[in-house]
N, C-alpha and C positions, 0 to 999 in steps of 0.2 A: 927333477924336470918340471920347470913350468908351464901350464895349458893352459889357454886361453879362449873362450869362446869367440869365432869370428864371424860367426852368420849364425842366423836360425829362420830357416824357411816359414815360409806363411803356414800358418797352423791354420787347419789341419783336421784333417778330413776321418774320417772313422774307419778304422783298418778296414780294407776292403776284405780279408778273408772273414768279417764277418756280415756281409753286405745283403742287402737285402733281397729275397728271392721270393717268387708266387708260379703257384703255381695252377692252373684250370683242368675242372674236369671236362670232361665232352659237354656236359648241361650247359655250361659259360660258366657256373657258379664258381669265383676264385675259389682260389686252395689256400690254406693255410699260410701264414706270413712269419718267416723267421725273426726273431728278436735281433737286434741291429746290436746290442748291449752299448757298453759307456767307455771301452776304447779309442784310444785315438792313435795317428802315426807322428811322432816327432821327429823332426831333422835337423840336426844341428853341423857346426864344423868346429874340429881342434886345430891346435897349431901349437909349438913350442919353438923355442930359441932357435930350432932350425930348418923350421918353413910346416909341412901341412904333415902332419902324426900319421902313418902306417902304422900297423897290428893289432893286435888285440886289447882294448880297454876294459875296465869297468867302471859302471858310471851310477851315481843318484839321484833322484828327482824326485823334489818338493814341492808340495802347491801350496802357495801362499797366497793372504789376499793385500799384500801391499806388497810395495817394490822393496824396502828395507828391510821395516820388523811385521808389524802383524801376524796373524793366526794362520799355522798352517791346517791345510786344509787336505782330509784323507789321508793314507800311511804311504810312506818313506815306498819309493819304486827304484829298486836296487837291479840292475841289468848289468851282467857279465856275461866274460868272452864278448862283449861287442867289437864286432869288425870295422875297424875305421881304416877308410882309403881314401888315399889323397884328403886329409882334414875329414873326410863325411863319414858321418854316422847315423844310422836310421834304429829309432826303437819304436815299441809300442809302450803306451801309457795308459794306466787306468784307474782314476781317483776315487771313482764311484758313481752313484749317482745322482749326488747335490753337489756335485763340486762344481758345477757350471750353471748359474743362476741367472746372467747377464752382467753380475759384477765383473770389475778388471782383477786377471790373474796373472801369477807373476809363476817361474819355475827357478829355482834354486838349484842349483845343478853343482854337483863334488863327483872327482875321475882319480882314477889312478890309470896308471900306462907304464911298465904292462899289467894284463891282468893279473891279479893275484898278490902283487908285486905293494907293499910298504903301504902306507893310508891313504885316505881320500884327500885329496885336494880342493876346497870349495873355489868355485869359480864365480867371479866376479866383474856387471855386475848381476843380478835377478834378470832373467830373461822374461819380458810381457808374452803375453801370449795372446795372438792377435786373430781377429777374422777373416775367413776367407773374405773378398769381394762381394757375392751375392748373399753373403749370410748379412751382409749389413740393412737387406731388404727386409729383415724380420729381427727389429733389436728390443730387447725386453722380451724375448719367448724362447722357455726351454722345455723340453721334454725329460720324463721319468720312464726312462724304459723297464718293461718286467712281461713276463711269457703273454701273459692273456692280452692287455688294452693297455698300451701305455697311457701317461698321464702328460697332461699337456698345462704348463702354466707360465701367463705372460702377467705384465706389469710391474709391480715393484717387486724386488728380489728376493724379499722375505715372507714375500704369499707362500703358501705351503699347504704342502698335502702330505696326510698323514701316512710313515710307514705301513707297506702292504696293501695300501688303498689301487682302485685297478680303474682303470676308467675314465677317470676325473677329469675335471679340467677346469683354469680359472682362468679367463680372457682376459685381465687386467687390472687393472685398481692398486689399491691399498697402501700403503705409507708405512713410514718408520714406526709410529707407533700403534696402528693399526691394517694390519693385514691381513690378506682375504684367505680363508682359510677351507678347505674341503678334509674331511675324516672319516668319509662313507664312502664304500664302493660308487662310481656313476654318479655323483655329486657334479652339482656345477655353481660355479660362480662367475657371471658374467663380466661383472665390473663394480666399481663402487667402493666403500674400505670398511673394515673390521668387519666383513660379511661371514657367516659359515653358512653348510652345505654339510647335515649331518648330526649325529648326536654326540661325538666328541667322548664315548662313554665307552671304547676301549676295544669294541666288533666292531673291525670297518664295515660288516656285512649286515647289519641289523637296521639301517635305516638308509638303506641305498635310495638312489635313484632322486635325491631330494634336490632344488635350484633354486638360487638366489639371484633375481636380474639384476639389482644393483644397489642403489641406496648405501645408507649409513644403517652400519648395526642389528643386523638382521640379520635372525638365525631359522634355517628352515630344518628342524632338528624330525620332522616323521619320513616315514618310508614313503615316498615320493610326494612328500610334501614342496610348495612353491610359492614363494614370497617375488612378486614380480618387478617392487621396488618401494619405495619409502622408507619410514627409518624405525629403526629400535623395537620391530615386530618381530613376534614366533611363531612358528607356524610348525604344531609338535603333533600332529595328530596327523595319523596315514591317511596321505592324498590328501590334507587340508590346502588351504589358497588362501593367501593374500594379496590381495590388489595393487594396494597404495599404502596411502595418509603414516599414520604415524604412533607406534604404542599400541598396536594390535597384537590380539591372541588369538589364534585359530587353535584350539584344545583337540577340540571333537574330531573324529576320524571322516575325514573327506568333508568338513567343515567350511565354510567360505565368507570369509572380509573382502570385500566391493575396497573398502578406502575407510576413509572416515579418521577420528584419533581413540584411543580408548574403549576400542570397542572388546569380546571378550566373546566370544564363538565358542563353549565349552561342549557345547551336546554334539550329538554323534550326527551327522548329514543336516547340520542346521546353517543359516544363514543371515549375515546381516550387510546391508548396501552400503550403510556408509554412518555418515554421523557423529553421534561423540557421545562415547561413555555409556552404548547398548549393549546387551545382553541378551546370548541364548542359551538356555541351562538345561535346555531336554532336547531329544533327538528331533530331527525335520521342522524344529521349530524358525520364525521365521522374524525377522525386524527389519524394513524398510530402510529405515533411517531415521534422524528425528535426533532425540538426546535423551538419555537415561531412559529409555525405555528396555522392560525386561519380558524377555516371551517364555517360560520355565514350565509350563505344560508341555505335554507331546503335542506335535503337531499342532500348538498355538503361532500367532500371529500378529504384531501389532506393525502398521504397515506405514504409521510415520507419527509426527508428533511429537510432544515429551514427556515422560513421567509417567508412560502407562504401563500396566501389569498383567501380564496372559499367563494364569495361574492352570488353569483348567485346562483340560484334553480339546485341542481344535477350536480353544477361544479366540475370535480376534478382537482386539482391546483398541480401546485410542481414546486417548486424554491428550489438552493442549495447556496442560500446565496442572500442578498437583495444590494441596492447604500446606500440608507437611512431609507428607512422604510419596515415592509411587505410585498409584493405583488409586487413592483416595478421592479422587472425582473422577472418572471415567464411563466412558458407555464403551457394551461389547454386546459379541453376536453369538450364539453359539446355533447348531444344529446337531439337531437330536434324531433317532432312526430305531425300527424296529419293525417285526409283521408279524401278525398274530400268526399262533401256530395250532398246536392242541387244544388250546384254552381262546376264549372271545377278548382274553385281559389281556394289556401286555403293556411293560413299562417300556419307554424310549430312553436311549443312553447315547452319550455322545461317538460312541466306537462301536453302538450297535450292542452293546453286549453288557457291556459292566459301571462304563466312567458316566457320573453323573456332575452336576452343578455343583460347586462348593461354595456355599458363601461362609466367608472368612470370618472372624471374632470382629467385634463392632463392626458392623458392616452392615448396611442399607439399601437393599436394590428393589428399584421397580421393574416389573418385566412385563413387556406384552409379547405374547404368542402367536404363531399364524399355525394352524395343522390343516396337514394334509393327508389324506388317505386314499389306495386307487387300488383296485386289484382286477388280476390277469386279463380279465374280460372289459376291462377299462370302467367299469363303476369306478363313481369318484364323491368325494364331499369333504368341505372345507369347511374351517373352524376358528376363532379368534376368539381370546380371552387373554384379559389383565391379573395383575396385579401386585403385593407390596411384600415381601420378606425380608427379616431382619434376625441378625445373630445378635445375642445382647450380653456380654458376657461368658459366652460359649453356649449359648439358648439360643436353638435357633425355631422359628414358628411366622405364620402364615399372619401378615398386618389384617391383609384383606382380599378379596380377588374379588371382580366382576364375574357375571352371572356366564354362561356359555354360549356365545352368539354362532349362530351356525349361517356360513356364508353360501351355501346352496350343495345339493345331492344330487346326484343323479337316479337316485332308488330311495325307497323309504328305508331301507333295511341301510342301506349306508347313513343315513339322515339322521338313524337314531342312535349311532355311536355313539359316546359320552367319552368326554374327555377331563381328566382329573388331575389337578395338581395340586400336590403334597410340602408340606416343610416335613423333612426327617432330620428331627432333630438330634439319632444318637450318632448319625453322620454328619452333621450341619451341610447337606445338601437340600439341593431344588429339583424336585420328579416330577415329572408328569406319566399318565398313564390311561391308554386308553382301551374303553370296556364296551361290550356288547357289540364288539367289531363281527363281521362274518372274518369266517378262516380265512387263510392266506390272501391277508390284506395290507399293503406296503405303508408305514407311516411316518412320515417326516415332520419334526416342528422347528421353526427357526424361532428363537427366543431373542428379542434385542431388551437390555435392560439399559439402565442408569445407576452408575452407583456409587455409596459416598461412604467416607469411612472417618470413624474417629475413634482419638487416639487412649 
């Protein structure tokens, strides 16, 4: 007996016995949402040599992705006992969940009639399988259904989201040879091509929640880390930000690139605006902009510029061009803190406690000082003194310093403070220290030096 395909209804809608249901509590708050799954309902019609097939069939279906030969796609959907009357017969089908990407599908279809009854017959030719009407409102976008969040990805057909992944979604982009990719729970990729959203390292759950806006090349591989657009940046550090520009690293956790090219955000809450080719290599540290400037103290600063170097705890640096290397002509600022306690002595440190002045191997700084000192009852007196230190092969020692100018008191006993500064040489730092203060008295120095280095 010969069959023949003679109709196939517009495809085709998603079995309604798995259709979508909500439901509310008294609060308003919906209720839970059924999984819709990757079902669908097909209808076709037989007919053989003598008009439209009565009884019972069995039937196959093949997803392919071309009309003749190509790959099929998903496992062989074998449905017996199907009742066909008058030529119609309705089944459900279900390829999986990539079998519909927005590319064109074709179904291959082989019957026998009656059921049971001698082999399948392939029927010819490939049935297309085609959109309803209103789906044609939304082409390029499909969904990945699964219990929790499905995934939602539109644009070229080979964007993809990885097995298990919940959440996701890629708005668009990408190309034959580079497509936008999500591999993390909550990933998103907005637009653009060869984007990721994820660390790609095998837990879709280990670096959720990461976005990619668009651009070329961009991988936002930390836990809710964000590359907003530009090209060929990472952004691998939890909660790190990338702006723009191009060949940026955000390392550090919750780290931040403004733009710029080359720039390289490694410390943990550090910051760089923009630029090309800066550097932050300790936590909260900070670079404006500028070009090859590097801030690798905590809490240093270099706030534009080129070629300068914030070595030290809460230095800020700025040099507008170097002899040979970074840092090698610059002026910086630092502030120093302390309050006498027990003792009338007491040294100032940059963090209050421990971080002092480094001056580096060959290295040359002038530094003038301002001090200040005030306590609770608002007695005050200020202080100003210079002068020259120098490291000289890992020797470090005191050029010279001006004598102690006292800029005015408001008590004798504040007046006759002494203020001291040191080269320690078996730290190659710069101290100061100041003596014959009354007790709990607050004292600040801000140091601006000049410094030059050779090689």
């Amino acid at each position: 007996m010969k069959h023949t395909v003679i109709l196939l209804a517009t495809i085709v809608l998603l079995v309604t016995t798995l259709g979508l249901s909500r439901t509310a509590a008294q609060s308003g708050t919906p209720g839970l949402q059924a999984v819709l799954g990757t079902a669908f309902t097909y209808q076709g019609r037989l007919t053989n040599s003598s008009g439209a097939v009565n009884g019972t069939c069995d039937l196959e279906f093949k997803l392919y992705d071309d009309a003749a030969a190509g790959t099929q796609i998903g496992s062989t959907q074998t449905k017996t006992n199907v009742t066909v009357t008058n030529g119609v017969f309705t089944v459900a089908l279900d390829f999986g969940v990539s079998a519909f990407n927005g590319d064109a599908r074709w179904l291959a279809i082989s019957v026998r009639c009656p059921a049971g009854s001698g082999s399948y017959t392939p029927l010819t030719p490939r049935q297309p399988l085609t959109p309803a009407p209103y789906a044609l409102a939304l082409p390029g976008l499909w969904t990945q259904p699964n219990p929790t969040s499905p995934n939602l990805i539109g644009g070229f057909s080979g964007n993809n989201i990885t097995s298990n992944v919940i959440g996701a979604a890629i708005g668009g982009g990408g190309d034959n040879a580079f497509p936008n990719r999500v591999t993390d729970n909550y990933g998103v990729v907005s637009g653009g091509y060869n984007n990721r959203a994820g660390d790609d390292a095998g837990t879709t759950s280990d670096k959720s929640y990461a976005t990619v806006g668009g651009g070329v090349s961009n991988t936002a591989s930390g836990d809710g880390a964000t590359i907003a657009g530009g090209g060929y940046s990472v952004a691998s550090g939890g909660g790190a930000t990338i702006g723009g520009g191009n060949g940026n690293s955000a390392a550090g956790s919750y780290s931040t690139i403004g733009g710029g090219i080359g720039n390289n955000a490694s410390g943990d809450g550090s910051t760089i605006g923009g630029g090309n080719q800066n550097a932050t290599s300790s936590s909260h540290a900070t670079v404006g902009g500028g070009g090859q400037n590097t801030a690798s103290g905590v809490f240093a600063t270099v706030p534009g510029g080129s070629h300068a170097v914030a070595t030290n705890y809460g230095q800020m640096a700025y040099a507008s061009g170097s002899f040979a290397v970074p840092g090698d002509a610059q002026t910086s600022i630092y502030v120093l803190r302390n309050v006498t306690g027990s003792s009338s002595s007491v040294e100032l440190f940059l963090n209050g406690g421990t971080e002092r002045i480094t001056i580096s191997n060959n290295r040359t700084v002038v530094f003038e000082a301002l001090i200040v000192g005030r306590q609770t009852d608002g007695e005050s007196a200020g202080f100003r003194l210079s002068g020259v230190i120098a490291n000289v092969g890992g020797t470090t020692s005191l050029v010279g310093v001006t004598p102690l100018e006292s800029l005015g008191s408001s008590t004798p006993t504040m007046g006759t403070s002494i203020v001291f500064v040191l080269a320690d040489d078996p730290t190659d730092t710069l101290r100061f220290l100041v003596a014959s203060s009354p007790l709990n008295t607050a004292w600040v120095v801000t140091v601006r030096t000049v410094e030059v280095s050779t090689q």
